[in-house]
C-alpha positions as CSV (number, residue, x, y, z in Angstrom):
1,X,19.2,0.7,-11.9
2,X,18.5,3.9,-11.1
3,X,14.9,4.3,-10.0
4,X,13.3,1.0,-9.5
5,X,15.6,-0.6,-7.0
6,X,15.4,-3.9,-4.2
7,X,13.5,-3.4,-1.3
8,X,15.0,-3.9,2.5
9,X,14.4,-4.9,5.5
10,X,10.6,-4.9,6.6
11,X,9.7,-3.4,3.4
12,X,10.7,-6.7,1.6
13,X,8.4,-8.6,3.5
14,X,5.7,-6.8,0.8
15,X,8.1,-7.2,-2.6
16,X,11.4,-7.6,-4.1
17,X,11.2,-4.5,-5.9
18,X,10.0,-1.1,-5.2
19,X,9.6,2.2,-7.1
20,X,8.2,6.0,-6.0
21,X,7.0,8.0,-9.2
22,X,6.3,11.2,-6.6
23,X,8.3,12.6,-3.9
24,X,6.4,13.3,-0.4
25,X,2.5,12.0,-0.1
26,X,-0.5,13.9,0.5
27,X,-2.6,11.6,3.2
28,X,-0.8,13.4,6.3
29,X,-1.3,9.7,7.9
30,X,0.1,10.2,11.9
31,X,1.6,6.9,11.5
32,X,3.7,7.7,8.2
33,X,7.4,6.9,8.3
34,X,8.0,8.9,4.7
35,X,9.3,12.1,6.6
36,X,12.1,9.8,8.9
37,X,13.3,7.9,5.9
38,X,13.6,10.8,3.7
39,X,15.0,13.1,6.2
40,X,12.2,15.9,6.1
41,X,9.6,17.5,8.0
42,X,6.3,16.4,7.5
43,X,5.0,19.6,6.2
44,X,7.8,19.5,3.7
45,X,6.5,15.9,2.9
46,X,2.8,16.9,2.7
47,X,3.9,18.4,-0.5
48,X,3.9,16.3,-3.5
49,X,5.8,16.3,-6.8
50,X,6.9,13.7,-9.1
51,X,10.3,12.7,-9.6
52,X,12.9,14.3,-11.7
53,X,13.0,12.9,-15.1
54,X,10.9,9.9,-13.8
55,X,9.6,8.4,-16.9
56,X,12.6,8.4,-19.0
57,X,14.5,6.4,-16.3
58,X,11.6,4.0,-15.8
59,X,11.9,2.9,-19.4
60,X,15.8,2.8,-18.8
61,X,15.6,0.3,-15.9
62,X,13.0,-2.0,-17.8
63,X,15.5,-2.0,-20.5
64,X,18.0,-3.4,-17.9
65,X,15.6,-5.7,-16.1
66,X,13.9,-7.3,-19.6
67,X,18.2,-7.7,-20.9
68,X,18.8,-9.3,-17.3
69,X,15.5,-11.5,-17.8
70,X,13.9,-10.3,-14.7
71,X,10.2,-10.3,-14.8
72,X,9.5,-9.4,-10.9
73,X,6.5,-7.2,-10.0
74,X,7.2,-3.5,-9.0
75,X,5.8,-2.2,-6.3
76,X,4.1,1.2,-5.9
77,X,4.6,2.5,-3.2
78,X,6.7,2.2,0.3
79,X,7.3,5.8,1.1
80,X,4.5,7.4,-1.2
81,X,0.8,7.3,-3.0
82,X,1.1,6.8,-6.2
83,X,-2.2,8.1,-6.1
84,X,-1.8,11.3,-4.6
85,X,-4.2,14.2,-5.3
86,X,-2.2,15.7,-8.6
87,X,-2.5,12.3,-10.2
88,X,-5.1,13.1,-11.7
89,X,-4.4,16.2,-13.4
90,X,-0.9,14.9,-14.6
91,X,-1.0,11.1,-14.9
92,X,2.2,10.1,-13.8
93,X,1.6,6.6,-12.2
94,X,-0.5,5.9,-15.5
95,X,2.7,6.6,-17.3
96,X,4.7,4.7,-15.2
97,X,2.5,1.4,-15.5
98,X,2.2,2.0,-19.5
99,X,6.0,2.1,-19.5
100,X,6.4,-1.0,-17.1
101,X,4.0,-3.1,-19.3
102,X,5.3,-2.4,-22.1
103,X,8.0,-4.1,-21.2
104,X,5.5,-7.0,-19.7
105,X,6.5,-6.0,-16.4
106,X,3.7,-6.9,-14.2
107,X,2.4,-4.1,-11.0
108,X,2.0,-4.0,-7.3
109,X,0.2,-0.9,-6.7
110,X,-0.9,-0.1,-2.9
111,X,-3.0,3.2,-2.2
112,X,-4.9,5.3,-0.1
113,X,-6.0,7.4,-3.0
114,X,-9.8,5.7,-3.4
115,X,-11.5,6.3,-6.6
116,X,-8.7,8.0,-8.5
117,X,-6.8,4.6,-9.0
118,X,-9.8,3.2,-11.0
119,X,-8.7,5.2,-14.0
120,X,-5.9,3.0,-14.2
121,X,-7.9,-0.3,-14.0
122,X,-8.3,-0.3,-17.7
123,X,-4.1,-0.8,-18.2
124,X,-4.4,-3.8,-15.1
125,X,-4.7,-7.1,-15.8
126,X,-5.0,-10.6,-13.1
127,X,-0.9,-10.8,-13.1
128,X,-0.7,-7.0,-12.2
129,X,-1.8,-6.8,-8.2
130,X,-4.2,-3.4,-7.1
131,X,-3.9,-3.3,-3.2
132,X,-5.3,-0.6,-0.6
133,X,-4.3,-0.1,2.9
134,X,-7.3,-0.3,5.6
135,X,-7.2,0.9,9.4
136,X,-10.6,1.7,10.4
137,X,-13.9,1.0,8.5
138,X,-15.5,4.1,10.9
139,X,-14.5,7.8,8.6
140,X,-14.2,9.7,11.7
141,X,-11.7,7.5,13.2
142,X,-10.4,7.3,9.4
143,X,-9.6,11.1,9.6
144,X,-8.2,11.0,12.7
145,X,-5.5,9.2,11.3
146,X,-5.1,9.5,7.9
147,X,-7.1,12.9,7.3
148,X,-6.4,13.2,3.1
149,X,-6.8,9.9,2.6
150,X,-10.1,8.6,0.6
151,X,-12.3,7.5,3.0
152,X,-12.4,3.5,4.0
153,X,-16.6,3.4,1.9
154,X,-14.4,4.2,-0.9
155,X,-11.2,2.4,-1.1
156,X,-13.4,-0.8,-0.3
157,X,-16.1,0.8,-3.4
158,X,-12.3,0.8,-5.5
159,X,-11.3,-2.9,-4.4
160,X,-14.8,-4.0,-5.5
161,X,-14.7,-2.8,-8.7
162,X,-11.1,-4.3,-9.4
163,X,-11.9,-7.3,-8.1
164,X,-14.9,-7.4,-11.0
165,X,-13.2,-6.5,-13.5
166,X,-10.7,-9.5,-12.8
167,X,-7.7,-7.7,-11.1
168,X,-5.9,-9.5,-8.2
169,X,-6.5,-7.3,-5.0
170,X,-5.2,-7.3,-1.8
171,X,-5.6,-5.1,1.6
172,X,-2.6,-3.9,3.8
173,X,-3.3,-4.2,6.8
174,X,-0.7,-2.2,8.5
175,X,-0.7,-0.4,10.2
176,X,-2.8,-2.0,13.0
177,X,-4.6,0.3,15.4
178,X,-7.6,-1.5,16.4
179,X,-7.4,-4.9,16.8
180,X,-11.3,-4.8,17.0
181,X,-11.8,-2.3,13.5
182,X,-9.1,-4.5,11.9
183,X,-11.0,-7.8,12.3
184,X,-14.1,-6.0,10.8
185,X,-12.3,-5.1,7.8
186,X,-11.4,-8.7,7.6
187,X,-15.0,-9.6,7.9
188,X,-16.0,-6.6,5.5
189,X,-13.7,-7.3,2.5
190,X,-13.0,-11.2,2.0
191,X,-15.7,-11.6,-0.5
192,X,-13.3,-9.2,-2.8
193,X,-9.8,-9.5,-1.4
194,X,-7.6,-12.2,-2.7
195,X,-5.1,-11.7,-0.3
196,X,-4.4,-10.1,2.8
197,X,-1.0,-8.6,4.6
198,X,-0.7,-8.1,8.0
199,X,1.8,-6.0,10.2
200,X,1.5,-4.1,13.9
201,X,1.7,-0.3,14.6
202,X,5.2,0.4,15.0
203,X,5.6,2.5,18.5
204,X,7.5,5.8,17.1
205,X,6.9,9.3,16.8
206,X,3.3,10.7,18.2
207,X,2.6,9.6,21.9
208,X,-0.8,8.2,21.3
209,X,0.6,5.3,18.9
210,X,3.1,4.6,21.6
211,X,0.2,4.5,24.1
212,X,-1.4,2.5,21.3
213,X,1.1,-0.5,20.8
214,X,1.4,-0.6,24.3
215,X,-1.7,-0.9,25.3
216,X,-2.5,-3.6,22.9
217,X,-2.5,-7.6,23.4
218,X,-0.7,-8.2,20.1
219,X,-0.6,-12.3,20.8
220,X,-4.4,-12.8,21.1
221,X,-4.7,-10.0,18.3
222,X,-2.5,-12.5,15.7
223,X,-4.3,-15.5,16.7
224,X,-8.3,-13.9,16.1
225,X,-6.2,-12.5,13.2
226,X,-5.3,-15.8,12.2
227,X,-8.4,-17.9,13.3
228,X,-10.7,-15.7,11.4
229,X,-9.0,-15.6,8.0
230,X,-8.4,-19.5,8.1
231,X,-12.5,-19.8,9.2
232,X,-12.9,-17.2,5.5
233,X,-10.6,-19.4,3.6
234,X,-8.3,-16.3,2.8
235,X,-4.9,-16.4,1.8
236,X,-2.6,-13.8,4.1
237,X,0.6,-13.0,5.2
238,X,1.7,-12.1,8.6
239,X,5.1,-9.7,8.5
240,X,7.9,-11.2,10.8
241,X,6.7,-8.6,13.6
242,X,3.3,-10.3,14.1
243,X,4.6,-13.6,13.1
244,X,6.5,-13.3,16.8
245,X,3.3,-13.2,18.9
246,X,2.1,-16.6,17.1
């Protein structure tokens, strides 16, 4: 296939199959891997643009997964938004799910881009899966990080409203910064989350995450992790690098 293609490695602890309608992402998130794996500065990757003749090869790789019978989700996105600030002026990611479903190929959409996902709710339905990723519930330490990114009042406002309207929704919670501010969230969100994912701050790049992952007790972090979403009832996954400290 030539867009939508099998994940690897840690990314395949979140789904099988993967695809990025834009290159680069907005959110400037100090944690981001997209500029390593792509091979570009991050200013080059602050810039976003979707992908070359995106669509047409979309509905060219559904073709080839509905004549191979595979009905896997696809997941948007590893090493982009698909909600990034033009979204909404050019509707690309709406495209993309029209053209997936139209082929009954269900979604796994995971963003940072608040409010301007909901215009998509309309095209979701309880097979398709509407996720947002969480670090912080306090916006100052929010912009510290991940200073485009919606703030954390509104991607919970945007998992609220899925969750009414009957979408499945789910919270990333990688990466984690603050054990403390991640438990919160936990506490915060279970009413509206069907399911959680879980994953530690990987120690590269900027000194302060090193200084972060090392300063952190990552074994009593996975068990309150653990003890409180078995006390909520709520169905999560652990990735392999927190699974370790169990």
């Amino acid at each position: 296939m030539q867009v939508i293609y099998e994940a690897r490695g840690k990314a395949r602890e979140y789904n099988e199959l993967a695809l990025s309608v834009y290159r680069g992402c907005s959110n400037r998130c100090r944690y981001c891997f997209g500029p390593e794996v792509t091979h570009t500065t991050r200013e080059a990757y602050s810039l976003v643009s979707p992908r070359k003749n995106i669509l047409a090869k979309i509905d060219s790789d559904c073709r080839a997964m509905v004549a191979a019978g595979d009905g896997r989700h696809v997941f948007m996105s590893f090493v982009t938004d698909p909600y990034p600030e033009v979204e909404p002026h050019i509707h690309f990611t709406r495209q993309a799910i029209e053209i997936l479903h139209r082929y009954s190929i269900p979604v796994m959409l995971l963003t940072k881009g608040g409010a301007r996902a909901c215009n998509d709710f309309d095209l979701l339905s309880p097979i398709d899966k509407f996720g947002v990723t969480l670090t912080f519930l306090d916006d100052k330490r929010s912009l510290e990080w991940e200073p485009r990114a919606a703030l954390p009042s509104e991607r919970l406002d945007t998992l609220r409203m899925a969750h009414q309207q009957g979408i499945t929704t789910w919270v990333s919670l990688e990466p984690v910064i603050d054990p403390v501010a991640t438990l919160d969230i936990i506490r915060e969100g279970h009413e509206f989350v069907n399911f959680w994912k879980l994953g530690p701050l990987d120690a590269k790049g900027d000194p302060a995450i090193h200084k972060v992952v090392q300063s952190t007790d990552w074994h009593k972090f996975a068990h309150d992790a653990m003890d409180l979403l078995e006390e909520l009832g709520a169905t999560y996954f652990f990735k392999h690098a927190l699974q370790v400290w169990l």
